[in-house]
C-alpha positions in Angstrom: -12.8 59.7 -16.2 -15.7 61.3 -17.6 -17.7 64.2 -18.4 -21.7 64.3 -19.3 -23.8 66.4 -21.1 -27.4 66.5 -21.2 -28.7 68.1 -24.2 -32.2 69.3 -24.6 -33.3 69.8 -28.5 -36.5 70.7 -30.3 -37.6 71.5 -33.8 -39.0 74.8 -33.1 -35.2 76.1 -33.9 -36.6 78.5 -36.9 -40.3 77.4 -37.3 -40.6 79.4 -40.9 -37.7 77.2 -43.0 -37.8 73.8 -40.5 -39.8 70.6 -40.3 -40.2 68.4 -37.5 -39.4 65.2 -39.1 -35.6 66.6 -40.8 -33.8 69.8 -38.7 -30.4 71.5 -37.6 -30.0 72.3 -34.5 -26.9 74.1 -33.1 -25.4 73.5 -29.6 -24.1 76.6 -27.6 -20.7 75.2 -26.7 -19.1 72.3 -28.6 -18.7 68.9 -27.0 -15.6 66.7 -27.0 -14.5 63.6 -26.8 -18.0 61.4 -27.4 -17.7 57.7 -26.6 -21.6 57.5 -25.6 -25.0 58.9 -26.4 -28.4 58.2 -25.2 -31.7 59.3 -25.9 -33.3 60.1 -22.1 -36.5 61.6 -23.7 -38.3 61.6 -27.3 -42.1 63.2 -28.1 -43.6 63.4 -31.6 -47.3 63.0 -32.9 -46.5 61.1 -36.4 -48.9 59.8 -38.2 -50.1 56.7 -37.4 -52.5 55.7 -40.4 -49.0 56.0 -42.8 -46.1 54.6 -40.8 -46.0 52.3 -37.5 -42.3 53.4 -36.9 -40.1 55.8 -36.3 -36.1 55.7 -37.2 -34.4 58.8 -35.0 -31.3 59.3 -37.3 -28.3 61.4 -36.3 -26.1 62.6 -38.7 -23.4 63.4 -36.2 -24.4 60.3 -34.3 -23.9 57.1 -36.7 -21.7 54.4 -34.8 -21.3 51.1 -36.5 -22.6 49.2 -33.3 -26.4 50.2 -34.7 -27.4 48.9 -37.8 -30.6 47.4 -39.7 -31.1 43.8 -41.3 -33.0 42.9 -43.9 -33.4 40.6 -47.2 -30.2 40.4 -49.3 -29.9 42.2 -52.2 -29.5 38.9 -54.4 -28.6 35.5 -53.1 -25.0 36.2 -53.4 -24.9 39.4 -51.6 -25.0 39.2 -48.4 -25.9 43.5 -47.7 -29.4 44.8 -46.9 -29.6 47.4 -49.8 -33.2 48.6 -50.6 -33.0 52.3 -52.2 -34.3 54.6 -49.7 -34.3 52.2 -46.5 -30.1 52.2 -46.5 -31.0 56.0 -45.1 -32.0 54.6 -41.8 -29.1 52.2 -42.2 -27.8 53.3 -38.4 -30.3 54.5 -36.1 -30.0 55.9 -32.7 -33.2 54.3 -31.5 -36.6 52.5 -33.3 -39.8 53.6 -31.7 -42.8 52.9 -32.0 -45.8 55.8 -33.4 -48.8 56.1 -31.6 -51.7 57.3 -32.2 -51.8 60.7 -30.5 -48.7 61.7 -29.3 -45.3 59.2 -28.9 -43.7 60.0 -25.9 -40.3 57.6 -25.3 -38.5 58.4 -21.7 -35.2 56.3 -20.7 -36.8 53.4 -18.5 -39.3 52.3 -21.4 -35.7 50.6 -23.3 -31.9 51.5 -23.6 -30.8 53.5 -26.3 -27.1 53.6 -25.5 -24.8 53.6 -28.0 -21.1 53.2 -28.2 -18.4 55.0 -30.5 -15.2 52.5 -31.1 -13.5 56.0 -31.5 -14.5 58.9 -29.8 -16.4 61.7 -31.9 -13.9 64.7 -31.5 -16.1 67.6 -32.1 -19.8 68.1 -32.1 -21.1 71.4 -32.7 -24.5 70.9 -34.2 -27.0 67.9 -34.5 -28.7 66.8 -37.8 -32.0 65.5 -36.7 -34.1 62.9 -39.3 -37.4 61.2 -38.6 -37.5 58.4 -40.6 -40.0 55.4 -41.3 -39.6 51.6 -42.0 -38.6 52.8 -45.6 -36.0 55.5 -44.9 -38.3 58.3 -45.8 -38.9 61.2 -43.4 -42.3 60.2 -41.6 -45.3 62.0 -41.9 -46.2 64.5 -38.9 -48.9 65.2 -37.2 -47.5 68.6 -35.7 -43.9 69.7 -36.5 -43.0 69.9 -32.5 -40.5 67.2 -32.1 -38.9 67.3 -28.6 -35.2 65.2 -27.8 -33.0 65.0 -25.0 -29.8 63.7 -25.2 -27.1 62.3 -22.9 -23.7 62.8 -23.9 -20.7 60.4 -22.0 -17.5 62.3 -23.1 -14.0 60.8 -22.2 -12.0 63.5 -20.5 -8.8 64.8 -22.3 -5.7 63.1 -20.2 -2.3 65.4 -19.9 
């Protein structure tokens, strides 16, 4: 059995100290129990002319069923290790910027992911927008919208 949440977020949360492309924001009532999270809806006007993609990076959110690949470090290693892009290393979804606004809804691709163990607690979501080289993209406006869906495993007694 299950329970789901859908979580509407935005980066207006304290406009004076945040910035669209890295924010905190705080959920009313903590969630349990996480074994799935999708995005259902994504808008943000980056900039174009300086990166062609967008890495939507969840502290909270990192499952080992989403990674990047790359180039090996040397010919022995076989790890993707660049310096800054290893902070992108596990995404929740890769989108495409557009010029104008980027506007992502749940039937242009799947962004489900799965957690082998269920995240127990979730009180607050670290949000980071970052580009092809792990640094936080360049924004056209700070207004960065998200909805999540939450699948939570009900507590058996």
């Amino acid at each position: 059995m299950y329970d789901f949440y859908t979580i509407h977020t935005n980066s207006n949360v304290d406009s004076s100290t945040t910035q669209g492309n890295n924010y905190t924001t705080f959920l009313f009532n903590t969630i349990e129990n996480i074994v799935q999270v999708s995005v259902v809806f994504f808008s943000f006007h980056g900039n174009v002319s300086t990166s062609n993609i967008c890495y939507l990076c969840v502290d909270e959110l990192v499952s080992p069923y989403n990674y990047l690949t790359g180039t090996p470090a040397s010919n022995t290693a076989a790890t993707y290790n660049p310096s800054s892009a290893g902070l992108a290393e596990h995404p929740i979804g890769i989108f495409e910027v557009k010029s104008g606004r980027t506007v992502y809804q749940q039937n242009d691709y799947s962004t489900q992911t799965q957690f082998p163990e269920p995240i127990g607690s979730l009180d607050r979501l670290r949000i980071r927008l970052r580009n092809a080289d792990g640094d936080l993209i360049d924004l056209i406006d700070q207004n960065v919208y998200i909805t999540f869906r939450f699948t939570c495993a009900k507590k058996t007694s």
